[in-house]
N, C-alpha and C positions, 0 to 999 in steps of 0.2 A: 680903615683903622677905627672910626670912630662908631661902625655898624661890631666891628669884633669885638670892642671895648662895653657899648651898650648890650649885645649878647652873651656875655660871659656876666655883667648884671644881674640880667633877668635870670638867668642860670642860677645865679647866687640866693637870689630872692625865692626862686621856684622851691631849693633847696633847702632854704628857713623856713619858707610854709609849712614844707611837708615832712620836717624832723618837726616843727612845733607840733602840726596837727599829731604823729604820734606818739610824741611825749603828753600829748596833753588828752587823752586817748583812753577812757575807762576802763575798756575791754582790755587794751592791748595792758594797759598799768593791772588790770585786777588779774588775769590770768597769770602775769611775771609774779603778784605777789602772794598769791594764792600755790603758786609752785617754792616761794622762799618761805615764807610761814609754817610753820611747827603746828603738828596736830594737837591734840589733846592727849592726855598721859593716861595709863590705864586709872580707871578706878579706883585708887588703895586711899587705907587712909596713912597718913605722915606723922608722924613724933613733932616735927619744926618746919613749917612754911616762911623761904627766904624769899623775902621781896624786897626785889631792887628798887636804888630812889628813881628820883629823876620821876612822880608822882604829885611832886608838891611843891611850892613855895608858900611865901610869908605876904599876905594881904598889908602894907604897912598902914592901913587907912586903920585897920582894927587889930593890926597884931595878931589875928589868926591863921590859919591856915589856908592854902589857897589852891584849888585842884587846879593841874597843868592836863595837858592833853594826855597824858598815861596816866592820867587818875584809877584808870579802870584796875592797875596793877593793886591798887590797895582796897578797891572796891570787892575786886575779886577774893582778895587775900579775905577778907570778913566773910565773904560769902563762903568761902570753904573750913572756916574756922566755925562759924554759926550752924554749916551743916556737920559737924564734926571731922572733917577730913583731913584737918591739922588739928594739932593738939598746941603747939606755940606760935606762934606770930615773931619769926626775926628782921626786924628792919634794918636796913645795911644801907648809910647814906650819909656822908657829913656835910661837906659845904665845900663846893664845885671850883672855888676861885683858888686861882694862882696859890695865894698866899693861908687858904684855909682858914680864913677868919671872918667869923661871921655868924651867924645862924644856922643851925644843923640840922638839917632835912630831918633826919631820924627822931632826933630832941621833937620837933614841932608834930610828926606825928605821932610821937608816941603820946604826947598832952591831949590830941584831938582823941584816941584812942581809947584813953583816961576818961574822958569826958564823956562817950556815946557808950561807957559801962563797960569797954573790957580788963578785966584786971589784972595789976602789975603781974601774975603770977604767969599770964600768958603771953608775957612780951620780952623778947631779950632785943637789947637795943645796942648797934652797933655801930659808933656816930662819927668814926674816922675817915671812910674810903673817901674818893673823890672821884672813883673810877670802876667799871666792871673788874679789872686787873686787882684793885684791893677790894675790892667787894669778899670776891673769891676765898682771896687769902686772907683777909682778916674773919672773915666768917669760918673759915677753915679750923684757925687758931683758936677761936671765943667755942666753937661747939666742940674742939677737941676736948677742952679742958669742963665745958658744961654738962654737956650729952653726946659723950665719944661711941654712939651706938644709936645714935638718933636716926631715924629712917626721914632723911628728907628731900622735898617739894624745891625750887627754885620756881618762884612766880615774877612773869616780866613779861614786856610787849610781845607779841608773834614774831614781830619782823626782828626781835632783838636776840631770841636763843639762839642762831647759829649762832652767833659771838659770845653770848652767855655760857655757851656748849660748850665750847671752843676752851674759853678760860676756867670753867670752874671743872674739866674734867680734869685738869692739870693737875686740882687738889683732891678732889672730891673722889676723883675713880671717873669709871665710865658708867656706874650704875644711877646715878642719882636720873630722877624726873623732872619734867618741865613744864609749867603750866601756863598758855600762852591766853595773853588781852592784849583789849586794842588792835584786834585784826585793821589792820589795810588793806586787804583783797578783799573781794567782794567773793559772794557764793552765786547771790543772782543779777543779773545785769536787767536793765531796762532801755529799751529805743537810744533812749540818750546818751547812753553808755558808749555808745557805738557810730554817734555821729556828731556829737555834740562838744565842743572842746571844755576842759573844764581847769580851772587856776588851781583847782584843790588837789586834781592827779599831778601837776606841777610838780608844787611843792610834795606830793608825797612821794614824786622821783626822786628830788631834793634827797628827802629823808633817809631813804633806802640807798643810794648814792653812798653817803656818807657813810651809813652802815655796813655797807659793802668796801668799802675802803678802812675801815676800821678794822674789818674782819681780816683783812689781808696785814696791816701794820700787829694785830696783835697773833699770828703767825708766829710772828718771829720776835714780838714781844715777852712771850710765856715758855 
């Protein structure tokens, strides 16, 4: 009894190794994310680039702006506005909490944006959603009535357009483009990739997890 009990154990432990070692697995995490991630959109250029929050918060030490790990979404966004490939900048982002009150993503970067010289005339600012779901639709309504012929961009993580896709064809059509940062797959791998465990692939199963279950809840959300 007590050799069955201690082998059914080891069994168990054998069995956490070796899901940990390949969750936690460069190769194995960059090839899955490298087949979910969104290529790049043809070359045109866009009337309005919409970028999603989830980019920023509020430094409270100095009350400015504070780049979060999808900083790249708005980094990006400037880098296709400065080469001319958008023509507007729309920020779509209010304040994430339950009850909407607070600081609005959108507000704080439209001030940074103000500041590093681009002007009011190329930003439409859109400071209510809390969610991809009104991202969507409130952007839908504000460009209906701004520029109802506008040719436009959706800019957001790689790993996040299928579900951007997903919600904004609901409004949009099925034509609009998508322009992906923040890649989490990898293109080239190194030795360690491949034998070395890592906390970082972890957590970016974590991430993709979540967004994979979210893509499923808003199915049947839209």
């Amino acid at each position: 009894m007590f050799n069955k009990s201690a082998w059914k154990r080891k069994r168990l432990l054998i069995a956490g190794v070796v899901v940990l070692l390949l969750f936690s697995n460069g190769f194995i995490f960059g090839k899955v994310a490298n087949a979910y991630e969104a290529d790049y959109p043809p070359n045109h250029t866009y009337d309005v680039g919409i970028v999603l929050g989830g980019f920023s918060g509020i430094n409270t030490r100095n009350n400015q702006i504070s780049f979060a790990s999808s900083g790249d979404r708005l980094f990006q966004t400037l880098s296709l506005y400065k080469k001319g490939k958008i023509k507007r900048i729309l920020i779509t982002s209010g304040n994430g909490s339950l009850t909407g009150v607070g600081v609005k993503e959108a507000d704080v970067a439209h001030d940074y944006l103000k500041e590093i010289g681009i002007p009011d005339s190329a930003l439409i600012i859109e400071n209510q959603s809390r969610n991809t779901i009104e991202n969507a639709a409130n952007c839908y309504q504000l460009l209906k009535k701004e520029a109802p012929q506008a040719k436009v961009l959706v800019i957001t993580s790689a790993w996040h357009i299928p579900r951007a896709k997903l919600i904004f064809s609901k409004y949009f059509g099925e034509n609009l483009n998508y322009y992906p940062t923040n890649f989490i797959g990898k293109t080239e791998f190194g030795w360690t990739d491949f034998i070395v465990p890592s906390a970082e692939v972890l957590s970016n199963w974590e991430l993709i997890f979540k967004e994979w279950i979210g893509l499923v809840v808003d199915k049947f959300r839209v």
